[in-house]
C-alpha positions as CSV (number, residue, x, y, z in Angstrom):
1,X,213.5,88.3,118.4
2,X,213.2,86.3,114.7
3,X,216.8,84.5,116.1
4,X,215.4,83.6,120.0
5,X,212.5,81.8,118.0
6,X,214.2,79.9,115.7
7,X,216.6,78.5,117.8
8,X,213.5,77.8,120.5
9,X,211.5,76.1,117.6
10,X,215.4,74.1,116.9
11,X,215.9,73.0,120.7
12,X,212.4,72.3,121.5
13,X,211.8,69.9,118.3
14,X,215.4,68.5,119.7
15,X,214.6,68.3,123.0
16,X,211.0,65.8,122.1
17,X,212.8,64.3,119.5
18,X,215.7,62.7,122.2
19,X,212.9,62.6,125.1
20,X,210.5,60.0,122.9
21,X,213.1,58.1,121.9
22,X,215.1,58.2,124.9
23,X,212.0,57.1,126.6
24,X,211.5,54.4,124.0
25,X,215.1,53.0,124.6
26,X,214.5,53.0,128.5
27,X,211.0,51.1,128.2
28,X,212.6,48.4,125.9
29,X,215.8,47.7,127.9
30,X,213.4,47.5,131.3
31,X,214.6,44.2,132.4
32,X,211.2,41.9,131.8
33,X,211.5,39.4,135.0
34,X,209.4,35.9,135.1
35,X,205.9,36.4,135.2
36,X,203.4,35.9,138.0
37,X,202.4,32.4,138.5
38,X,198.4,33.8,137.8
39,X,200.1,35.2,134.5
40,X,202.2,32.4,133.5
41,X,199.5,29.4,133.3
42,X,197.9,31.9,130.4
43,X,201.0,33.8,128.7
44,X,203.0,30.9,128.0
45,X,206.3,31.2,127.4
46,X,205.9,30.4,123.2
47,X,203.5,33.7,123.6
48,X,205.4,35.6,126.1
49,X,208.5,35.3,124.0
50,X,206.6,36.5,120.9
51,X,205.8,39.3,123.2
52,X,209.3,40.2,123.6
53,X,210.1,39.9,119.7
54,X,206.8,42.2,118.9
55,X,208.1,45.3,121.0
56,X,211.3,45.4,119.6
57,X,209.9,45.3,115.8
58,X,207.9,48.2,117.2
59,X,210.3,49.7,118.6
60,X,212.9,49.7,115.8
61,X,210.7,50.8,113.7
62,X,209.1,53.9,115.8
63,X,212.8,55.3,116.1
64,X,213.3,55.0,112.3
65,X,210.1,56.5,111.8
66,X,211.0,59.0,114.4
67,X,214.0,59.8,112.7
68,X,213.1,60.1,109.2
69,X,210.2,62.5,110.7
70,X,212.6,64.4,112.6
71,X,215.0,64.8,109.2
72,X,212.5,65.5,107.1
73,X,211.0,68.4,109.3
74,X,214.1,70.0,110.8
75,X,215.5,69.9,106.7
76,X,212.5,71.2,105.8
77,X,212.6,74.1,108.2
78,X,216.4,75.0,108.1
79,X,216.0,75.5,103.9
80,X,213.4,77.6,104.3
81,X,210.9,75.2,103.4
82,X,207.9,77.1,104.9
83,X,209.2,80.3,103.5
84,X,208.8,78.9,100.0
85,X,205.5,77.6,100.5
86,X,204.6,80.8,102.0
87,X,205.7,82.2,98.7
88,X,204.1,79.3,96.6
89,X,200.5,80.2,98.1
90,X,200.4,83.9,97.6
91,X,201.6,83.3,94.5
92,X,198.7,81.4,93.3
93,X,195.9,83.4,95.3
94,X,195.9,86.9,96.8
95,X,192.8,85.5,99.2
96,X,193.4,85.5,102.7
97,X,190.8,82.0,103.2
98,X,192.5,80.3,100.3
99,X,196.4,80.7,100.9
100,X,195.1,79.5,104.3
101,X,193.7,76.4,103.1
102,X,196.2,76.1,100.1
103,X,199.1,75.7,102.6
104,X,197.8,73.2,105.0
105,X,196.2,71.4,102.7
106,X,199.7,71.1,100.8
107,X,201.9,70.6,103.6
108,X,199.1,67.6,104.6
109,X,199.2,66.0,101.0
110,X,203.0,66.2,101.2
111,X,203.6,64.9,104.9
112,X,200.6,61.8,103.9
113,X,202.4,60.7,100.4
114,X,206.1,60.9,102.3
115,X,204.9,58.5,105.2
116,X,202.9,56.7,103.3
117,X,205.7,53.9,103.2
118,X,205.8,53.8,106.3
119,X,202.1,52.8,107.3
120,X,202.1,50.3,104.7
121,X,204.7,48.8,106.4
122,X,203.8,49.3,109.7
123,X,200.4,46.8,108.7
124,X,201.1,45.3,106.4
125,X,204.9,44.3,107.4
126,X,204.9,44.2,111.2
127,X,201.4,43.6,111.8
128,X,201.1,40.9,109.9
129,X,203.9,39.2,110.6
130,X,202.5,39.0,114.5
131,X,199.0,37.7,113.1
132,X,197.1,41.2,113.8
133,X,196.4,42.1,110.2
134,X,193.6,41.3,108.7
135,X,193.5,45.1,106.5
136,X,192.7,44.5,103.1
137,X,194.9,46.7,100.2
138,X,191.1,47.6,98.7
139,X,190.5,48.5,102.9
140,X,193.5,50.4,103.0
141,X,193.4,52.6,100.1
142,X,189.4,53.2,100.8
143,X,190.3,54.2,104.6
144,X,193.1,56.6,103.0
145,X,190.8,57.8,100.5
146,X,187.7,58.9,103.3
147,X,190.2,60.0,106.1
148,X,191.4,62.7,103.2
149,X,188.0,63.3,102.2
150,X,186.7,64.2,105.8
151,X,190.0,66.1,106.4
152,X,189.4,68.3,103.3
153,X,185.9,68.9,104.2
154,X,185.5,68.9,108.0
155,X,188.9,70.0,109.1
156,X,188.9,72.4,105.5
157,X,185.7,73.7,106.9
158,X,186.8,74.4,110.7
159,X,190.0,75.3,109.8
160,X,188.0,78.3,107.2
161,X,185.6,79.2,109.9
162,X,188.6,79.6,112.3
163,X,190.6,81.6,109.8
164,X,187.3,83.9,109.2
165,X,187.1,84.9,112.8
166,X,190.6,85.7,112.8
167,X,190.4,88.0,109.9
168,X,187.5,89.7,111.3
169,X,188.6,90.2,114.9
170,X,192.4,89.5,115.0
171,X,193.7,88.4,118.4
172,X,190.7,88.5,120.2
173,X,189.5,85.6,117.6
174,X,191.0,83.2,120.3
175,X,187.1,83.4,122.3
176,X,185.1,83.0,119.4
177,X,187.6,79.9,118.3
178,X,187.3,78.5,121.8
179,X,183.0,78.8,121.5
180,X,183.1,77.3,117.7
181,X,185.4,74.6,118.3
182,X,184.1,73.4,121.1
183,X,180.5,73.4,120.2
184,X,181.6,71.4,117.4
185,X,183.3,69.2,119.6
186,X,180.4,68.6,121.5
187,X,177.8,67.7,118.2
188,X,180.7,65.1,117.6
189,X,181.0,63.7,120.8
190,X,177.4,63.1,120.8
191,X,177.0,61.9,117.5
192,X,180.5,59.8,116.1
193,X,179.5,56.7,116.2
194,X,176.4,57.8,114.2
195,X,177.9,59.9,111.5
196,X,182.0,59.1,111.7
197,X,182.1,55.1,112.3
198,X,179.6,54.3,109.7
199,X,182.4,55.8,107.0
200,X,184.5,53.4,108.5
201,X,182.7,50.3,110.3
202,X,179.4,48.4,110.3
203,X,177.6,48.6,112.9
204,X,174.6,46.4,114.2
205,X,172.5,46.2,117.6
206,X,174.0,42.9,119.9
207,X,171.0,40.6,119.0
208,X,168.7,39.6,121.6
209,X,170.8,36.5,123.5
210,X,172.5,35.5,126.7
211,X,175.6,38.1,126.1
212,X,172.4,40.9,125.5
213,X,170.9,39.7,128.4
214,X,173.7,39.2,130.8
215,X,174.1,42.9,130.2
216,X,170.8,44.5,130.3
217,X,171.0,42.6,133.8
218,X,173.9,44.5,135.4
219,X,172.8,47.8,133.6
220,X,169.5,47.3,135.4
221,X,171.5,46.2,138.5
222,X,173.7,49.2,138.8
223,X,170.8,51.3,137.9
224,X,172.5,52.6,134.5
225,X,169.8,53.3,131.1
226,X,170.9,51.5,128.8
227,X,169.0,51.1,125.0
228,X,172.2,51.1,122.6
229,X,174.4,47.9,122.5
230,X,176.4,47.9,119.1
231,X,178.6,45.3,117.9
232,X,181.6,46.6,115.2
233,X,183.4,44.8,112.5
234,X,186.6,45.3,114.1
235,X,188.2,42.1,112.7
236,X,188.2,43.8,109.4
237,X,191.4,45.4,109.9
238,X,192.8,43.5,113.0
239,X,192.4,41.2,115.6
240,X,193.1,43.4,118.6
241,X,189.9,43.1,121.0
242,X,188.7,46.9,122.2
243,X,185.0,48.1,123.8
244,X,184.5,51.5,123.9
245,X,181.9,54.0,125.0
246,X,180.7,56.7,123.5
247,X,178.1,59.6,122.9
248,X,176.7,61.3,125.5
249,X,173.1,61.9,127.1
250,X,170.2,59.8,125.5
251,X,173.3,59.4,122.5
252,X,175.2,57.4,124.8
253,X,175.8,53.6,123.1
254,X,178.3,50.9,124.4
255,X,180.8,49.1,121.5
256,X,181.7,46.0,121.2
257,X,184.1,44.5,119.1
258,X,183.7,41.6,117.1
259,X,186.7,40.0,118.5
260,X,186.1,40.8,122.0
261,X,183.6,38.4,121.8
262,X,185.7,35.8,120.3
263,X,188.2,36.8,122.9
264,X,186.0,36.6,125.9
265,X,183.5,34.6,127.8
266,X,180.0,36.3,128.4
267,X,180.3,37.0,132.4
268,X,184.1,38.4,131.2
269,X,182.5,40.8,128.7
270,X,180.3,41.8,131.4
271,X,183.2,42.7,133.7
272,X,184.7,44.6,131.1
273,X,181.0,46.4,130.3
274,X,181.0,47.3,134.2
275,X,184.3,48.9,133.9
276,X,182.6,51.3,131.0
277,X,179.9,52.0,133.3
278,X,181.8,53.2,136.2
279,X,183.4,55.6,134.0
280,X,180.0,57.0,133.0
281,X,178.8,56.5,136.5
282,X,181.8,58.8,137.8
283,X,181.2,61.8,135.4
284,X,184.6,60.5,133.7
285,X,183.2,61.1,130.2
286,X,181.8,64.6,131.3
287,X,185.0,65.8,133.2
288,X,187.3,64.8,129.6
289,X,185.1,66.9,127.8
290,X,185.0,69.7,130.2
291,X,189.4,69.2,130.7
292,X,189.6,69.3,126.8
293,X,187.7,72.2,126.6
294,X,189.2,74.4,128.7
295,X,192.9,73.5,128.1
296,X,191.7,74.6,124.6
297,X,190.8,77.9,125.4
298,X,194.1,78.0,127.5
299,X,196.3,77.5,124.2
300,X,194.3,79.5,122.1
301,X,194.3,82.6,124.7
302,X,198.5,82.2,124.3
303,X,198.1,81.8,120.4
304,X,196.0,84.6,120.3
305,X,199.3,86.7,121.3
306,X,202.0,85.2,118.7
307,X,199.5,85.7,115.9
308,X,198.3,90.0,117.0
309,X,198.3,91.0,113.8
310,X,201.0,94.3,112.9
311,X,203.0,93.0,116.0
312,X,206.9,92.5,116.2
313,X,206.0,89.1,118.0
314,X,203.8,87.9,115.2
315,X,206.3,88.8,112.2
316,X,209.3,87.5,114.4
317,X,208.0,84.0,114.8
318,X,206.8,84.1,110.8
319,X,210.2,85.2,109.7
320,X,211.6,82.1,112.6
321,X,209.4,79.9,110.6
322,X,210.5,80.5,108.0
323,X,214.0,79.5,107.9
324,X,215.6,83.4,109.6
325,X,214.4,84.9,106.7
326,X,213.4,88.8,107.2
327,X,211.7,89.3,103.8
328,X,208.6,87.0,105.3
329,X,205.3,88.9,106.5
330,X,203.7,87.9,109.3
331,X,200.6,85.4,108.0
332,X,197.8,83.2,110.1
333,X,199.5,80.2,108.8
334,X,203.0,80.5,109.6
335,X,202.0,81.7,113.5
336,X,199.8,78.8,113.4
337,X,203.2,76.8,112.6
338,X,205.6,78.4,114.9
339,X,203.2,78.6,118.1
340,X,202.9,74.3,117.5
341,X,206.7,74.1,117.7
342,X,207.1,76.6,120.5
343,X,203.9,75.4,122.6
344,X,204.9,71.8,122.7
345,X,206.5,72.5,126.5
346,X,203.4,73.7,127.7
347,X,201.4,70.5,125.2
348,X,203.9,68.0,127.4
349,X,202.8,69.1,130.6
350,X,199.2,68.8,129.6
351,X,199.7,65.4,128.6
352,X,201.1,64.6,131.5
353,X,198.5,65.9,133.6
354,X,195.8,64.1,131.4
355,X,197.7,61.0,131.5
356,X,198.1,60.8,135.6
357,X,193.8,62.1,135.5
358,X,193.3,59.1,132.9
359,X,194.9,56.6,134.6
360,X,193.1,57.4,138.2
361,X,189.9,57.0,136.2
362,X,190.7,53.8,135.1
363,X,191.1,52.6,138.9
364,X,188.1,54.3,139.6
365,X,186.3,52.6,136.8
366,X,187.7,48.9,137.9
367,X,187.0,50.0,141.1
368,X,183.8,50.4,140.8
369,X,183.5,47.1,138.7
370,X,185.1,45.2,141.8
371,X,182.2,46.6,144.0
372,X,179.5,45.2,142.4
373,X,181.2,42.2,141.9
374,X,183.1,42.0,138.9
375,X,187.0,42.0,140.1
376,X,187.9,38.9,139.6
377,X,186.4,38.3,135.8
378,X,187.7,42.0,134.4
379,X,191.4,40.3,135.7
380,X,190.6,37.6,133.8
381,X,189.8,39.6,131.0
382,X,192.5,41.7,131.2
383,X,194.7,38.7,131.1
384,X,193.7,37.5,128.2
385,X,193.5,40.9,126.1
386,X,197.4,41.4,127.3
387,X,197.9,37.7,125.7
388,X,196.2,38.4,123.0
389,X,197.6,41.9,121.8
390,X,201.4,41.1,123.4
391,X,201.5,44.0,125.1
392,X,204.2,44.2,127.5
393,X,203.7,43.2,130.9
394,X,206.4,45.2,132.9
395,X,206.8,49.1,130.9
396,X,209.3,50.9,132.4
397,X,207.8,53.5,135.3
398,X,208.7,56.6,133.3
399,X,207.6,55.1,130.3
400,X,204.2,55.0,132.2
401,X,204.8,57.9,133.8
402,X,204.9,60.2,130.6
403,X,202.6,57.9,128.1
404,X,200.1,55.6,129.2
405,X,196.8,57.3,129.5
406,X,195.8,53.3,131.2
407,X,198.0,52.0,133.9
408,X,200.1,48.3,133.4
409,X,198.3,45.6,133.6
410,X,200.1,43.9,136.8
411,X,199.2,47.7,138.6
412,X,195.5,47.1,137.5
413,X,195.7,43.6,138.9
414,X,197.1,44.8,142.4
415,X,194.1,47.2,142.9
416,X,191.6,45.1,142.1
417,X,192.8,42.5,144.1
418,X,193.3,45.4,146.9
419,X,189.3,46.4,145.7
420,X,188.1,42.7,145.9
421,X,189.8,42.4,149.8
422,X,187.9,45.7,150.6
423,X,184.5,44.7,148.9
C-alpha cells in the first residue's frame, strides 16, 4: 500500500503540474482577433498591444515559477525530504502539539525564504515595468513581516486547536474540526475588514458628497440597508481598480478602492455598486459560505480515514510521504501532507464546480444591475477596468472553463446587452 501511494502522490502532482501549464500554453496561444468596434474606440491599439506584451511576461514567468515549484517539491519528496523533517521534529520535542507546529511552521519558513525571489520579482520586476506597482520595499517587507505574524498566531492557533481534537478523539476529530473551523470562519467573515484589513490598509467612511449620495440613492431605491461605505488605500501597492463586499448581517460594508474612483465616473461606480448588491440581494454571499462549509466537512470526513490512528492506511501514506521509507510512523502531520497531494482530484473538481456557481452569480448580479437600470454604465465600467489592468479580452474557453471564478469580459457584455433588450 506505501508503493500505490507514492506513486499516486507522483502522478497526481504530475498530472496538475502539465494541466496548469498546459492550460497556460493554450490560453496564450488563443489567437486574439480585432476587437469590437465598442472596444476599440477605448483599448487602443498602443494599450491593446501592451496588453498582449503583459500576458506573456506573466505567462513566462508563472511556468518558471511553476517549474521551480514543481522541482523543488517533487526533489524534496523523492530524498526523503519529509522523512527528515519528520525526524528533525521529534528530535527536538517529544510533544505531540509542538512537532505539529514545529514542522509546518518549518516547511512554511522554508517554502517563504525559497520563493521569496520570486515575488520580489513578480512586483517589483513585472509589475512595474507595466506601471501597476506602486509597493514600497519598507511596504513590502512590513506586509511579509504581518502576513508571518498572523500565520504564526492565527493559523498556529487553529492549526493547535485542530491538532488537540485530533489527539483527543482520533478520526472522529473530522466533526469537531468541521464545527471549529467553520465557526471561526464565520467570526471572520463577519468581521475582516474590521480586524484583518486594518493590518494591512486604511480605511475611512466615503465622505458625505455626490459619489455618497448617488449611492445612498440606489441603495434606498433597490430597497438595500446600507450604513457602511469605506474607501481603501489601494493605490499603496498598485493601481489595479477592485470594489468588494464584505461582512455579513448588520457587519455588512461596501469597499471602494481609491483608484476605482480615479478610474470611474460617479453614475459608473454606481453601476458597479449595483452589481455588489445583486449579489447580496441573491443570497450569493450566504450560499458561498454555506458551499465552503460543507465541501469542508466533505474533505475532512475523507481525511478523517487516511489519518485513523494504528491503521495500515494511515502508516502507508506516512511512510509514501516520506520518500518509501518503512522505518516512518504514522504522525498527524505527514497524513495531513499525503491526503493534500492525493485529494487534489477530488480539490479540482470542486473548483470546477465553484468556478461554473461563481461565474452564474456574476450574470445574476449584472443582471440584476441591468434591471434597475444600470446595464449600460457597468459595460462601461467594465471597459475601462479591462483597459486599465490589460487583462485579456479573448481567454481561451478551457482556460475559462477550469479558472475564472468571473466570466470574460466580451461574455459579460453580451448578457447585458441580452438583459438591457429584455428590461
Amino acid at each position: 500500500m506505501t508503493a500505490l501511494f507514492f506513486y499516486l502522490i507522483i502522478g497526481f502532482f504530475v498530472f496538475d503540474f502539465l494541466l496548469e501549464n498546459g492550460l497556460s500554453l493554450l490560453n496564450y496561444k488563443y489567437p486574439q482577433k480585432d476587437l469590437p468596434s465598442y472596444l476599440s474606440a477605448v483599448y487602443n491599439k498602443e494599450k491593446y498591444d501592451k496588453s498582449q506584451k503583459y500576458e506573456q511576461a506573466k505567462l513566462k514567468f508563472g511556468i518558471l515559477t511553476s517549474v521551480i515549484q514543481f522541482v523543488l517539491v517533487i526533489v524534496f519528496f523523492l530524498f526523503g525530504g519529509f522523512g527528515f523533517l519528520d525526524q528533525l521534529v521529534c528530535t527536538i520535542s517529544p510533544h505531540y502539539l509542538l512537532r505539529n507546529l514545529l514542522f509546518f511552521g518549518i516547511l512554511l519558513f522554508a517554502s517563504d525564504i525559497l520563493l521569496l525571489p520570486i515575488s520580489i520579482y513578480q512586483i517589483f520586476g513585472i509589475e512595474a515595468k507595466f506601471g501597476f506597482n506602486k509597493t514600497s520595499i519598507k511596504t513590502f517587507v512590513l506586509d511579509k513581516i504581518k502576513g508571518a505574524a498572523l500565520t504564526l498566531i492565527l493559523g498556529g492557533g487553529l492549526l493547535a486547536l485542530i491538532v488537540y481534537l485530533y489527539e483527543l478523539s482520533g478520526a472522529r476529530f473530522w466533526w469537531m474540526a468541521w464545527l471549529a473551523i467553520s465557526s471561526i470562519s464565520l467570526v471572520f467573515t463577519a468581521f475582516y475588514s474590521e480586524i484583518i484589513v486594518p493590518l494591512f490598509n486604511k480605511q475611512k467612511p466615503l465622505e458625505s458628497g455626490a459619489l455618497r449620495d448617488a449611492i445612498e440613492l440606489f441603495a434606498k431605491k433597490v430597497g438595500f440597508k446600507l450604513t457602511n461605505i469605506y474607501i481603501i488605500d489601494g493605490s499603496k501597492r498598485s493601481t489595479k481598480a477592485n470594489a468588494y463586499f464584505s461582512g455579513i448581517g448588520p457587519k455588512k460594508r461596501i469597499v471602494l478602492y481609491d483608484t476605482l474612483i480615479n478610474d470611474l465616473e460617479v453614475d459608473e461606480i454606481v453601476a458597479v455598486l449595483a452589481h455588489e448588491i445583486g449579489h447580496y440581494k441573491k443570497k450569493h454571499t450566504l450560499i458561498g459560505i454555506l458551499s465552503a462549509t460543507l465541501q469542508t466537512g466533505f474533505m475532512l470526513f475523507i481525511l478523517s480515514f487516511f489519518i485513523a490512528k494504528d491503521s495500515d492506511v494511515s502508516t502507508a501514506l506516512a511512510q509514501a510521504v516520506a520518500g518509501n521509507n518503512e522505518h516512518i510512523q504514522a504522525s498527524f502531520y505527514l497524513g495531513i501532507v499525503g491526503f493534500g497531494l492525493i485529494y487534489s482530484p477530488v480539490s479540482l473538481v470542486f473548483a470546477l464546480f465553484s468556478n461554473f456557481i461563481s461565474r452564474a452569480n456574476e450574470y445574476a448580479a449584472d443582471a440584476f444591475a441591468a434591471h434597475y437600470g444600470q446595464g449600460e454604465l457597468l459595460s462601461s465600467a467594465l471597459i475601462k477596468l479591462t483597459v486599465n489592468s490589460l487583462s485579456k479580452v479573448y481567454p481561451h474557453p478551457a482556460y475559462i472553463f477550469f479558472y475564472y471564478s468571473h466570466p470574460s469580459l466580451l461574455q459579460r457584455l453580451q448578457k447585458l446587452k441580452e438583459n438591457q433588450r429584455v428590461n
